[in-house]
C-alpha positions in Angstrom: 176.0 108.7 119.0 173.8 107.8 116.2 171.4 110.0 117.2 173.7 113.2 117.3 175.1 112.0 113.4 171.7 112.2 111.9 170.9 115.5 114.0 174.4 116.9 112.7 173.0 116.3 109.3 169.7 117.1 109.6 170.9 120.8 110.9 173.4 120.8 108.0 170.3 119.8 105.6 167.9 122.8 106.9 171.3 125.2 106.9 172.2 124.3 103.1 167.9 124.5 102.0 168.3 128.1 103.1 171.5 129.0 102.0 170.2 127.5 98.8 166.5 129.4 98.7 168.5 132.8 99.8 171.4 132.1 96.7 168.4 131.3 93.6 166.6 135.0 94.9 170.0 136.5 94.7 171.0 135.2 91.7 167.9 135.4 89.7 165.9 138.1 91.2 165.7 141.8 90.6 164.3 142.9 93.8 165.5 142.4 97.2 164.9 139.0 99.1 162.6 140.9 101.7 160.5 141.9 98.4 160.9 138.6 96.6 159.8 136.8 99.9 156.6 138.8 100.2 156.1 138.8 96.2 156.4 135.1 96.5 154.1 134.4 99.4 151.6 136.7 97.8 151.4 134.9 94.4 151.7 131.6 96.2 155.3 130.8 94.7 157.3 130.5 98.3 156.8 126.3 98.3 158.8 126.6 94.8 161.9 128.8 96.2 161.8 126.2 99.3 161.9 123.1 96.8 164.9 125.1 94.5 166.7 125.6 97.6 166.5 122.0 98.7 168.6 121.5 95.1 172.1 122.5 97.7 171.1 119.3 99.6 172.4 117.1 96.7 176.1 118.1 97.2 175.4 117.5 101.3 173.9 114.4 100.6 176.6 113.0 98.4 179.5 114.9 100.6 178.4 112.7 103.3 178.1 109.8 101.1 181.4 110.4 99.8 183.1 111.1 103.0 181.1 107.8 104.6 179.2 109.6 106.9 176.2 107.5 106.4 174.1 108.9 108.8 174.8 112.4 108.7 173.9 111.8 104.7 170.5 110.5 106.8 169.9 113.7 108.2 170.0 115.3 104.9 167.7 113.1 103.8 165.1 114.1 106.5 166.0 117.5 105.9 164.6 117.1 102.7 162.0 115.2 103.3 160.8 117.4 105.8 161.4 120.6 103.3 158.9 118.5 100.9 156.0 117.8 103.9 156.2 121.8 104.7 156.0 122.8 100.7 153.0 120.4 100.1 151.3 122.2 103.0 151.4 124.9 102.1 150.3 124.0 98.4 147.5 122.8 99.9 146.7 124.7 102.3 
């Protein structure tokens, strides 16, 4: 039962990252997202949308909090966690 919370949240976590990364390119760029996607990979920007996007996992994170859905707010926390392993990759890589 556990298990299926913090998978719930983790889902939720990865849903509201790219919810978030699609809403900052609509809201503060003047291209297309197909265009600001490949702009960004080319000038090696796309780990900073990513971490922007991971700014919608506050409000899960405290939803679940606030609610007392501990472990779903654990998922989030993965989530995020693994949103920050996959942007310092590809920093470095």
């Amino acid at each position: 039962m556990i298990k299926k919370e913090i998978a719930i949240g983790f889902a939720v976590g990865i849903i509201a990252n790219i919810f978030g990364s699609l809403l900052y390119i609509l809201l503060f760029s003047k291209a297309g997202i197909e265009q600001t996607l490949k702009d960004a990979f080319q000038v090696g920007h796309f780990g900073s949308i990513l971490a922007l996007g991971a700014l919608l996992n506050l409000a899960a994170f405290f939803g679940f909090l606030k609610i007392r859905r501990d472990h779903r707010a654990k998922g989030v926390l993965l989530a995020t966690i693994f949103t920050a392993v996959i942007t310092l990759i590809y920093k470095i890589s």
